[in-house]
N, C-alpha and C positions, 0 to 999 in steps of 0.2 A: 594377659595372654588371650589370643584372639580364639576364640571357641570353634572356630570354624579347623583350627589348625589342630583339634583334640592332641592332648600327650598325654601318655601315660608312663611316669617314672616309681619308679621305687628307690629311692633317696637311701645314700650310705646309713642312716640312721635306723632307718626303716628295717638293711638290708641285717645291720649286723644282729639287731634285736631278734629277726629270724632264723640265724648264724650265729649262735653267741659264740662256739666252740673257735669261732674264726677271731674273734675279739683282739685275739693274739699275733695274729700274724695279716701282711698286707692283702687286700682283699685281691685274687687277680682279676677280677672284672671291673673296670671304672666305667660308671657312667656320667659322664660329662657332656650337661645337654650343648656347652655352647661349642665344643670342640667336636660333636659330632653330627647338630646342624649346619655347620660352616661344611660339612661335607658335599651338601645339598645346598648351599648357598645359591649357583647357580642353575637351582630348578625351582625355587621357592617363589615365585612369581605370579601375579592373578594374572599377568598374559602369556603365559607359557603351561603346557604339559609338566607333570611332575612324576612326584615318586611317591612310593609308602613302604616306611622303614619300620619293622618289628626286630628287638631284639630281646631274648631268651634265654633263660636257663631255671633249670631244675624244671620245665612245664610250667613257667610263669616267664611270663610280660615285665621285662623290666624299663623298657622302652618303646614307646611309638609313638607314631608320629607321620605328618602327612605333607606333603612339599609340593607346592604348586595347585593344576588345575585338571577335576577328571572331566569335563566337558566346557570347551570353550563357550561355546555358544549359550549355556547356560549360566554361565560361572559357577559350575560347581565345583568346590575345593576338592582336594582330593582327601581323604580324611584315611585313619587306621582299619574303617569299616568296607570302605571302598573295594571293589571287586574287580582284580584284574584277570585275565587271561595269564595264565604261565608259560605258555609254550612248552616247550620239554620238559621243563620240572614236572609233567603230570608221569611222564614215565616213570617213577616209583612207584605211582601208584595203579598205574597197569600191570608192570612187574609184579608185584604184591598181591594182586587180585590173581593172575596166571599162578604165584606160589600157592596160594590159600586153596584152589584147585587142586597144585599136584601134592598138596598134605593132606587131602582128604577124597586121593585115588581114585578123581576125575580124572587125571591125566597125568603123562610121566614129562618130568622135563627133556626125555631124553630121545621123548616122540617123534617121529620123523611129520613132520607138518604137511606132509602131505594126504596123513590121515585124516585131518579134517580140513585140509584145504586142498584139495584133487585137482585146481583151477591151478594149481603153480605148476610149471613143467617139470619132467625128471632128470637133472640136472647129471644123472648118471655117480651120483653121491647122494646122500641123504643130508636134509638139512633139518637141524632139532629145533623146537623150541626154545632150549637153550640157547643153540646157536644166536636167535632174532634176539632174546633178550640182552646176550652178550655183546651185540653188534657184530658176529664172528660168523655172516653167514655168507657173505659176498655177496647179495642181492642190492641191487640197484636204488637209488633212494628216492622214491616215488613221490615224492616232492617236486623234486627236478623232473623227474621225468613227466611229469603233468605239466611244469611250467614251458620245457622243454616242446611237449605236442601244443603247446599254443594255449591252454588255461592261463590267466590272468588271477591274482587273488583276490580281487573281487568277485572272477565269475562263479556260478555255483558248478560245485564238484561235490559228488559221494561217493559211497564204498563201492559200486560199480564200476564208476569210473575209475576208482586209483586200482582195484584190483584186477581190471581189464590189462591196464597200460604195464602193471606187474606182469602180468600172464604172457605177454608179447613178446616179453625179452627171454632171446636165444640162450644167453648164456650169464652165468655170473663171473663178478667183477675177482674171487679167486676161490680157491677149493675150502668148501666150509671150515672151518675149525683153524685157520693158520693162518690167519693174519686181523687185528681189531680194525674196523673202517666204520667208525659213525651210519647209519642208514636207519634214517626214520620208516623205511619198510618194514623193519623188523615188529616194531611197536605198534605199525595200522594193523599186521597178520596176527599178531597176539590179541589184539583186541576181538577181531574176529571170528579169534579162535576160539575165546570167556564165551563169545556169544553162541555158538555152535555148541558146544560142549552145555551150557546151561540152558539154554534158550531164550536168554535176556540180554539186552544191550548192556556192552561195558555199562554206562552208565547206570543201568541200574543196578546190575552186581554190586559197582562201586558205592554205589550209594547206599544199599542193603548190610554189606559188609565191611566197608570201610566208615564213610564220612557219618554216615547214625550214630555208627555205635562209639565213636569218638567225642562225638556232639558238635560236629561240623555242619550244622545246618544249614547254612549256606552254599558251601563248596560242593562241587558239581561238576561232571564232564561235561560241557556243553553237546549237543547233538542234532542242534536245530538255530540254526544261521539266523531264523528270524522270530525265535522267541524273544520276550523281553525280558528282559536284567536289570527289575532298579538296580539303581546302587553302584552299578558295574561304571568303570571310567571307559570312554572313548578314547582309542588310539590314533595316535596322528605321527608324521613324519616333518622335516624342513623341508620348508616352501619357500623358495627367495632369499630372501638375505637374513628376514628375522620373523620370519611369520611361519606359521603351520598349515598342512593339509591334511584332509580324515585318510586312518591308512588301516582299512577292514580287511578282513578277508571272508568270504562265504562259503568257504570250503569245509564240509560236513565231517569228515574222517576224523576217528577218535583215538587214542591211544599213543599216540608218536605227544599228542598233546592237547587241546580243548579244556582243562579241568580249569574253574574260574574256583579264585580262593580269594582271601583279603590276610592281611596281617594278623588279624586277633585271631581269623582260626587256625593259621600255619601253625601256631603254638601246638595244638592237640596232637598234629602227626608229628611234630618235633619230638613230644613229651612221649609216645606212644618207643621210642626207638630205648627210652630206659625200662618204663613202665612193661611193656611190648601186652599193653590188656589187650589188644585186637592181635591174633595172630602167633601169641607166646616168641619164645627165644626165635623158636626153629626159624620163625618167619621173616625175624631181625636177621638174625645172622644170614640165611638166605641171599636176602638185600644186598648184604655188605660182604659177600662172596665174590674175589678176585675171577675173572674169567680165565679158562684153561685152556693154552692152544697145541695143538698137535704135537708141537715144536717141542714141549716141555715147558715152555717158558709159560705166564700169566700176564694178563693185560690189569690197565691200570682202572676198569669198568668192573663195578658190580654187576646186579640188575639192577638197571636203573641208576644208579649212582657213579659218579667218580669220585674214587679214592684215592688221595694223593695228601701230602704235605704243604704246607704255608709256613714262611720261615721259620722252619723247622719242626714244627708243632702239626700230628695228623687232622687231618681235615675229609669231610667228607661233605660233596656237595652236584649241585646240578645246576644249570642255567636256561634260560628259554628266552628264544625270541620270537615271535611271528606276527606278521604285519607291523603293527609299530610298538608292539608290547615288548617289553625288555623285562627278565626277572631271573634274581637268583637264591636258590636256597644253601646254607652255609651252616656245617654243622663241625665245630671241636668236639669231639664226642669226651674227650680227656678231662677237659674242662665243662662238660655239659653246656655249653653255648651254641645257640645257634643264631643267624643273622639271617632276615628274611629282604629283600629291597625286590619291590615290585613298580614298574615304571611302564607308563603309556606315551611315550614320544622314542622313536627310532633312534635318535644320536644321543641316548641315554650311556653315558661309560662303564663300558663292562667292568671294572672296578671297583665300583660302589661300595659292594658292600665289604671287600678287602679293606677298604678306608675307613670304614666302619672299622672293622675287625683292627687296623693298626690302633685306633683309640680305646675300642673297650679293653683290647688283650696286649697293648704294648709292654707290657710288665713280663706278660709269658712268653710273649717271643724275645724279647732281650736276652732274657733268660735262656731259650732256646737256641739262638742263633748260637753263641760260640761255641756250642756244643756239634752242633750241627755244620759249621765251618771245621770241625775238628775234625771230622771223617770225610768231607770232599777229599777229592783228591785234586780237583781247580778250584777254590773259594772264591767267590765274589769278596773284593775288601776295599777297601775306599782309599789305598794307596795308588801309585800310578800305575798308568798300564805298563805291563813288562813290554820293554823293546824286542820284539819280532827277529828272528836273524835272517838279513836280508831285504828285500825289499818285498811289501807288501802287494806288490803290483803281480806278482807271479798268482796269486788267486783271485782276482779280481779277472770278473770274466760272466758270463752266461750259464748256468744249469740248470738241465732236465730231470725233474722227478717223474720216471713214466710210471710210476703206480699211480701217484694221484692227477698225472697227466696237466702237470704246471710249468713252468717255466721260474726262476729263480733268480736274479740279477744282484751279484756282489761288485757293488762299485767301489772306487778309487777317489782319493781326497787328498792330494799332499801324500803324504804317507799312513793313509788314515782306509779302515776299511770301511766300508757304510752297509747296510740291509733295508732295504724298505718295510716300515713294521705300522701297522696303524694308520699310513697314511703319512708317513714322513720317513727321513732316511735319518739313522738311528748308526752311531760309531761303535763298531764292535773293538775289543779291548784284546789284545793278547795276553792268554797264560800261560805261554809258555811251547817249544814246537812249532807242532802247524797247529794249532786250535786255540778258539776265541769264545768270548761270551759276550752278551749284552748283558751290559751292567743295570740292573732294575727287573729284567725276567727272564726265567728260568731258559732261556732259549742258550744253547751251545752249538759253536760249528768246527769240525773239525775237517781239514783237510788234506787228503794224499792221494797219493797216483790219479790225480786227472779228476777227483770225484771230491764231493762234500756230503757228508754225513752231519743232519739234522736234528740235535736233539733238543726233547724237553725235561730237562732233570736228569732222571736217570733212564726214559723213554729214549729208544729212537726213533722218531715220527718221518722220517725220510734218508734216502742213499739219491743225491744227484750226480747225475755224469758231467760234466764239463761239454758243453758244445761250441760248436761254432756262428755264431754271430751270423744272418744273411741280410741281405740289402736285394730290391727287387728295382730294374728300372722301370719308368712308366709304362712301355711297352709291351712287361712283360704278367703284366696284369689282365690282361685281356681273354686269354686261353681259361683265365679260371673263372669266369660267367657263363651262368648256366641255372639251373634248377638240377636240386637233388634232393632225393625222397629217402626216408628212413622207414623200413619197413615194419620194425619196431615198435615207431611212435604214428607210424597212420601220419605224418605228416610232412610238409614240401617245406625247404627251405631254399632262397634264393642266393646268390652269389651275383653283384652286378658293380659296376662302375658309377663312382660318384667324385667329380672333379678330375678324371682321370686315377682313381684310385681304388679301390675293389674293398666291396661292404659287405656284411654276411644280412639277409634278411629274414624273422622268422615272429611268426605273429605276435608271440607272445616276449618273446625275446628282442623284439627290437632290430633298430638298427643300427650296426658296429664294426668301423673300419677295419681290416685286418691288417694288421704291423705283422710285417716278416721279424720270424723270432731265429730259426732255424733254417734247415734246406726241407725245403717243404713243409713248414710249420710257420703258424698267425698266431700271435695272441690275440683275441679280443673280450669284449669287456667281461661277458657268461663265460669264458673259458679256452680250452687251448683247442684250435683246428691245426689238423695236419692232412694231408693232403697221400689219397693212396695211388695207385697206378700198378698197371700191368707190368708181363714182363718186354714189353717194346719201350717202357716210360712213359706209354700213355696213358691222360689223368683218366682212372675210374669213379675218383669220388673222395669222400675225406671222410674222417674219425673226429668226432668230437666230444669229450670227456665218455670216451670208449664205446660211442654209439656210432654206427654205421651208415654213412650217407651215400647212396650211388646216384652215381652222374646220369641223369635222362638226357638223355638226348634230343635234340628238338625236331 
């Protein structure tokens, strides 16, 4: 075994001398090194980016292991010690750090944030701490909207700057408490907030109160772009046909994400969620607290976590991308396992660690699934699809989500329906009616009067309307060139012709044709522009993923 690839197993023999009680009955965890490094097959490579796989239970290592390369240039393997970037999986541990505050009557969760943040406008509602934690607060995701004013992520950006570009925006995306919408905002204002309230940067709160006293001595919120990180792998993205390029970003802002960890120490916070030595019950259960929205109803977000199921079996988990880091942390809490796959190459499969999970726990989802087919009321089943009454062709067509301001295309094959999912068009299956599944994920669509209804499981992640289709001739691209300024983002974006065809240009953003999607609506590649106008029909200006552009005049 090559030493650079370090493993660490705990062999069935090992496991049950630990377990004797279990002696009797099948173990549900298998660890099978050959069936769950063929997962990673195609990252295990000394000319390629990889991964690093920890898997878990009871607060031990039962497996790890390291896949490919954490710096080209060096050939440094990537090893179980290796330090990635998480990206969003740091959010628990921002979450966490904001709870340990309001159980020790720093602050209430239920605070209006504008007590310690004054810089945010009065939205004419109060928006809580809560809210930001929950993702339930309708504020804008400062991410985009930095990349949006022209930032690059390489260039350097800090809490100034994203809390300035925060501060700008007129209004939010809907009335606090009544609808879930992912927004890394919420996570940079909570961080902000540790630090106001204690007078120490996230990072060192986190570090004081969290990663110490667990014996995480390495893991760390990053907070400075150009300190050094032995250890840490370099991220990279696809370059060309089979090669890589560095894909960094230098952007300061903490809490949405920054925390660098490695495999051996995710074990401590995994183990921490039975044990709960940092924090007690209160702070666990906290965590894994369903958000509450106006409505009555609850979303499918802790703080910080998502809570949902995996063939059939609960699951609780997070994922992180930023710059070319890929990472996911995966917890059965039923079964005390957790799956950790930390990865530095961009077209890393968001899968990973589920493929994992079909190996070590294929025993307890077998188990699970028929039980859990038993109470769908459509079950995915491996017999054929039910034949559809009628022709398929009556939904096949164009839809608009205008909450998340997208565009939707259900196409037609024979009698066949198709979804663009991943990057490929993917045959949705009839169950029966008007609604359909993809067979493989949790995705359902159902459709009536004109509209398709989007879900995932038992979520509805979307209501589309059925549009109409538009086509633009050559000529008539020419009226939409101009310059228009977003008062917002402090910045100009262009609109101009190229081969007779009309391009959107914006610094940061690039340059990108505009395809007629609708009557007055483009798709392009950042997202969907529509196009506003007075009441003569004259163009004023366009919307793009709900920000406000007007027409200058020349």
């Amino acid at each position: 075994m090559h030493a650079s690839l370090r493993r660490t197993v705990i062999g069935l023999v090992g496991f049950m001398a630990a377990l004797p009680a279990l002696a009797a009955t099948p173990l549900p965890v298998r660890i099978n090194p050959a069936r769950i490094d063929a997962v990673f097959k195609d990252y295990n490579s000394p000319s390629n980016p990889g991964c690093a796989l920890g898997i878990y239970q009871d607060g031990r290592i039962l497996y790890s292991r390291g896949y490919g390369m954490a710096d080209l240039n060096q050939a440094t393997p990537i090893t179980p010690t290796t330090l990635f970037d998480v990206g969003s999986v740091s959010k628990q541990f921002t979450a966490a750090s904001v709870v340990l505050l309001a159980h020790e009557g720093k602050l209430a969760l239920t605070d209006d944030i504008r007590k310690y943040l004054p810089e945010i406008p009065d939205y004419g509602t109060p928006i809580t701490l809560d809210h930001l934690l929950h993702h339930t607060s309708g504020l804008r995701d400062y991410n985009q909207l930095l990349f949006f004013k022209g930032y690059h992520y390489e260039d350097v950006t800090d809490d100034d700057d994203a809390l300035e570009v925060i501060a700008r925006q007129r209004g939010l995306r809907f009335r606090p408490g009544t609808r879930f919408e992912y927004s890394n905002t919420g996570y940079f204002l909570a961080a902000l907030i540790v630090k106001r309230v204690t007078g120490k940067p996230l990072s060192e709160f986190a570090k004081e109160r969290l990663f110490q006293p667990l014996g995480m001595t390495r893991s760390h919120f990053r907070d400075d772009h150009t300190a050094i990180l032995p250890g840490r792998a370099t991220a990279y993205a696809p370059s060309g046909k089979e090669g890589y390029q560095l894909d960094m970003s230098n952007w300061n802002q903490l809490g949405d994400g920054q925390v660098q960890t490695n495999v051996t120490e995710l074990v401590k916070w995994e183990e921490n969620f039975y044990s709960a030595r940092v924090g007690g019950r209160a702070l666990i259960d906290a965590l894994q607290e369903r958000g509450a929205l106006d409505t009555g109803g609850s979303t499918s977000y802790g703080r910080g976590l998502f809570l949902d199921s995996y063939r059939g079996v609960q699951r609780i988990h997070h994922s992180g991308g930023w710059a070319g880091y890929r990472a996911l942390l995966l917890r059965f809490p039923a079964q005390r396992v957790s799956i950790a796959v930390l990865c530095n190459r961009g077209d890393a499969r968001p899968d990973l660690a589920e493929n994992v999970a079909d190996v070590v726990l294929g025993d307890v989802f077998r188990a699970a699934e028929p039980r859990q087919e038993a109470k769908a009321p459509a079950p995915v089943t491996s017999s054929a699809p039910e034949t559809p009454t009628g022709d398929v062709g009556r939904y096949a067509g164009l839809y608009y989500d205008e909450v998340a301001q997208r565009t939707v295309p259900i196409l037609q094959q024979s009698n066949q329906l198709l979804f663009r999912y991943r990057g490929s068009n993917r045959p949705l299956r009839s169950v029966g009616g008007e609604r359909f599944e993809m067979e493989g994920t949790p995705l359902r669509f159902a459709f009536a009067d004109g509209q398709l209804t989007l879900s995932r499981g038992e979520e509805t992640v979307g209501v589309l309307k059925r549009v109409q289709p538009a086509t633009l001739a050559d000529g008539d691209w020419k009226p939409l060139v101009g310059t228009y300024y977003s008062p917002e983002l402090e910045t100009t974006w262009r609109i101009e012709l190229k081969d007779g065809k009309a391009v959107l240009k914006g610094r940061a953003v690039g340059t990108h044709p505009l395809e007629p999607a609708f009557a007055d609506a483009f798709t392009t590649a950042p997202g969907l522009l529509r196009l506003t106008r007075d009441g003569a029909g004259r163009l004023t200006g366009f919307v793009f993923s709900d920000l406000q552009f007007e027409r200058k005049e020349p």
